[in-house]
Rosetta silent file (secondary structure, phi, psi, omega in degrees, C-alpha in Angstrom):
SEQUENCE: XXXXXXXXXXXXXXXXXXXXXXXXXXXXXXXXXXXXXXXXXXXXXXXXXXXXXXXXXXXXXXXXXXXXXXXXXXXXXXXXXXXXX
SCORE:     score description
SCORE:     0.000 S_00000001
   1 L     0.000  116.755 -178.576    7.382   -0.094  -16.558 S_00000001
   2 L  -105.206    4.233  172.221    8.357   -3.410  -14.822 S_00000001
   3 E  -106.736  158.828  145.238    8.058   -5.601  -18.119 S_00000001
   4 L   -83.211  147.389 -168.881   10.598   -4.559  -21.409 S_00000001
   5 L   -83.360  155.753 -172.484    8.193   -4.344  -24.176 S_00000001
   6 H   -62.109  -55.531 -171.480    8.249   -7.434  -26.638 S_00000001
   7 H   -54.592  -37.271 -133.470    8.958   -4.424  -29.981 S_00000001
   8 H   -98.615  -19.177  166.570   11.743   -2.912  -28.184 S_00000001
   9 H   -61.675  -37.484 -177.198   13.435   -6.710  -27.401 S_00000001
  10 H   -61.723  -61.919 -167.063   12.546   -7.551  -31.388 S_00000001
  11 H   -64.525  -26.289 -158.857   14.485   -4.111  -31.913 S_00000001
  12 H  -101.135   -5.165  179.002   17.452   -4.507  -30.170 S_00000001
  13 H   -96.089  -26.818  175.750   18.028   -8.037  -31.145 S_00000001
  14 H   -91.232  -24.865  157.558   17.956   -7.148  -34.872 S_00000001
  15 H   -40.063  -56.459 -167.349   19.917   -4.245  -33.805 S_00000001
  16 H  -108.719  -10.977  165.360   22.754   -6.113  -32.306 S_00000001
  17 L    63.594   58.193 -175.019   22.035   -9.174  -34.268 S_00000001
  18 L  -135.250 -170.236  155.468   21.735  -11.291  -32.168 S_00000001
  19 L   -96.526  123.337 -156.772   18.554  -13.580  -30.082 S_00000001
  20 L  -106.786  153.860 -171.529   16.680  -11.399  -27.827 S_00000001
  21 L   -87.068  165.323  178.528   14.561  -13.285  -25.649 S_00000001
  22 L   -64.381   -3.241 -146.381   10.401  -12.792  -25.617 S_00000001
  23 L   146.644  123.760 -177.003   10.340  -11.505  -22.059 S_00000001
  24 L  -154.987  156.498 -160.286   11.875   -9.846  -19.361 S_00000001
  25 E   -93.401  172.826  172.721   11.605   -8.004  -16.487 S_00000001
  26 H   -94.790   -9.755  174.111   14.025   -5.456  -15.673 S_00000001
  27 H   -52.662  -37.424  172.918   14.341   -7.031  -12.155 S_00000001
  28 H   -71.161  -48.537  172.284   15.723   -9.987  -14.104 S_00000001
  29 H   -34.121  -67.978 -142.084   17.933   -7.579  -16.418 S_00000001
  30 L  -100.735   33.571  149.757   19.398   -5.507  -13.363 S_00000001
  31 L   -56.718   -6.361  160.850   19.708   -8.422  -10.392 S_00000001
  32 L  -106.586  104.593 -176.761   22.863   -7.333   -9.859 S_00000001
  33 L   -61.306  -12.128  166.061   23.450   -4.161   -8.928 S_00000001
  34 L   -71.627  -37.540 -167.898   26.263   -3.041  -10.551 S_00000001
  35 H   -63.700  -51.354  152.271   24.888   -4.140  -14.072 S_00000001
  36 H    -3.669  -72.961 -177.505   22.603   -1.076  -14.293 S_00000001
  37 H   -98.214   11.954  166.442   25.621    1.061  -13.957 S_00000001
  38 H   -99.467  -23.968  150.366   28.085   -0.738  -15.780 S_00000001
  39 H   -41.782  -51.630  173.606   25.265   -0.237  -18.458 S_00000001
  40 H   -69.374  -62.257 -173.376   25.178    3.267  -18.106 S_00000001
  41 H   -31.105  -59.199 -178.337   28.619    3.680  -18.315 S_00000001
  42 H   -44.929  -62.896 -172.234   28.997    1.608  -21.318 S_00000001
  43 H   -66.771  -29.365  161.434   26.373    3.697  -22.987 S_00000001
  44 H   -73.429  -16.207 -172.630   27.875    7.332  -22.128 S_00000001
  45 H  -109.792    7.782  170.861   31.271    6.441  -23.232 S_00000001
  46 H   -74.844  -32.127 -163.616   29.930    4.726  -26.634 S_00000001
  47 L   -63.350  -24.904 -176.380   27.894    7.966  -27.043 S_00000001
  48 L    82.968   50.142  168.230   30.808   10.082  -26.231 S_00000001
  49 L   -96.972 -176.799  176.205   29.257   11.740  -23.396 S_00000001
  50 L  -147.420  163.053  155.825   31.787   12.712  -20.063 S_00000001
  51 L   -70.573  173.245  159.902   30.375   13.608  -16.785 S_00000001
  52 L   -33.088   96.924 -170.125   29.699   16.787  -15.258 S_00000001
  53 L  -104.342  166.044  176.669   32.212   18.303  -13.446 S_00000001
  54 H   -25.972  -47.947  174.851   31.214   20.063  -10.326 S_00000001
  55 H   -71.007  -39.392  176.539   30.895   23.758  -11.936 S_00000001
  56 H   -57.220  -30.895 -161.688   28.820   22.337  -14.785 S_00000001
  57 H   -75.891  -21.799  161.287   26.560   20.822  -12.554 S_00000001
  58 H   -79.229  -53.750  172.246   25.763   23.998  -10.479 S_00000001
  59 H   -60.606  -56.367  173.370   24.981   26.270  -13.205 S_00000001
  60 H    -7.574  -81.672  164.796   22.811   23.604  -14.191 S_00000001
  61 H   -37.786  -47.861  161.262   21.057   23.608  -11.060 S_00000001
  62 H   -31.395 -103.292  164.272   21.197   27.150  -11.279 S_00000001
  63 H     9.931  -71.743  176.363   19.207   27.232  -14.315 S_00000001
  64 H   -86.775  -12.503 -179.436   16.621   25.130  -13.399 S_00000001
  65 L   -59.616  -74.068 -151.598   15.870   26.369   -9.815 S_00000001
  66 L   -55.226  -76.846 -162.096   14.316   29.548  -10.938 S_00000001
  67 H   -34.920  -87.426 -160.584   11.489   28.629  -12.925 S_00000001
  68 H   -36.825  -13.535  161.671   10.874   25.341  -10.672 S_00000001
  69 H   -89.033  -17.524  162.697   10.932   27.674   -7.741 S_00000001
  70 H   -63.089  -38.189  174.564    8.478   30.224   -9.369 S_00000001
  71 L   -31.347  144.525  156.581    5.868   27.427   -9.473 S_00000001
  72 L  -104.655   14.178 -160.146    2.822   27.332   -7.220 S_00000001
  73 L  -172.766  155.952  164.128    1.917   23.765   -8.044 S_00000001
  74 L   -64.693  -26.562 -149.449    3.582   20.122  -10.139 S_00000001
  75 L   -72.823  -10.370  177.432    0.778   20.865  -12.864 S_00000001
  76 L  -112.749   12.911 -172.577    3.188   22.541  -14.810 S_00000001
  77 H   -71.731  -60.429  166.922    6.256   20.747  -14.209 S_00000001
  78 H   -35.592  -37.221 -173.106    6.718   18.448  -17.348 S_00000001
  79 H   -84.200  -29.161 -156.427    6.088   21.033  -19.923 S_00000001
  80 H   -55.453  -74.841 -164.262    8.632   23.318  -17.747 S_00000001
  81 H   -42.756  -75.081  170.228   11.313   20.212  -17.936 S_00000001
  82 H   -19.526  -27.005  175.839   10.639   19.600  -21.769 S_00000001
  83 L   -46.309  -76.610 -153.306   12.398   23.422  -22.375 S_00000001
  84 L   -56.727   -6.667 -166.354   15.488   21.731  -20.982 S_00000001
  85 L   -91.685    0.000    0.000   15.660   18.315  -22.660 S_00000001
């Protein structure tokens, strides 16, 4: 999606209470590359999330490699992924 939808600008403006504008792109959002990931950032430590550390991230991987290597084909990949979410 290269537009933000008009509802979810509406939402987040009543959300945050402020004036969200009627359109934008996200190229306009994120012309600066850093904002993206000063975004994220923001948003994992309101959420309370922490990274990964290296051993989490490998059983992870673990995890999902078998099935996804049991595949014969993508046609099944999405409901596969949906387990894990």
């Amino acid at each position: 999606m290269r537009v933000v939808l008009p509802a979810l600008l509406r939402h987040l403006g009543r959300e945050l209470d402020i004036t969200a504008p009627d359109l934008v792109s996200l190229r306009a959002l994120y012309a600066r590359g850093r904002t993206l990931c000063d975004h994220q950032q923001q948003a994992c430590e309101c959420l309370g999330f922490q990274w990964m550390t290296e051993h989490q991230r490998r059983a992870l991987v673990t995890v999902l490699r078998g099935p996804l290597l049991s595949m014969t084909g993508l046609a099944g990949l999405p409901q596969r992924t949906r387990r894990y979410c």
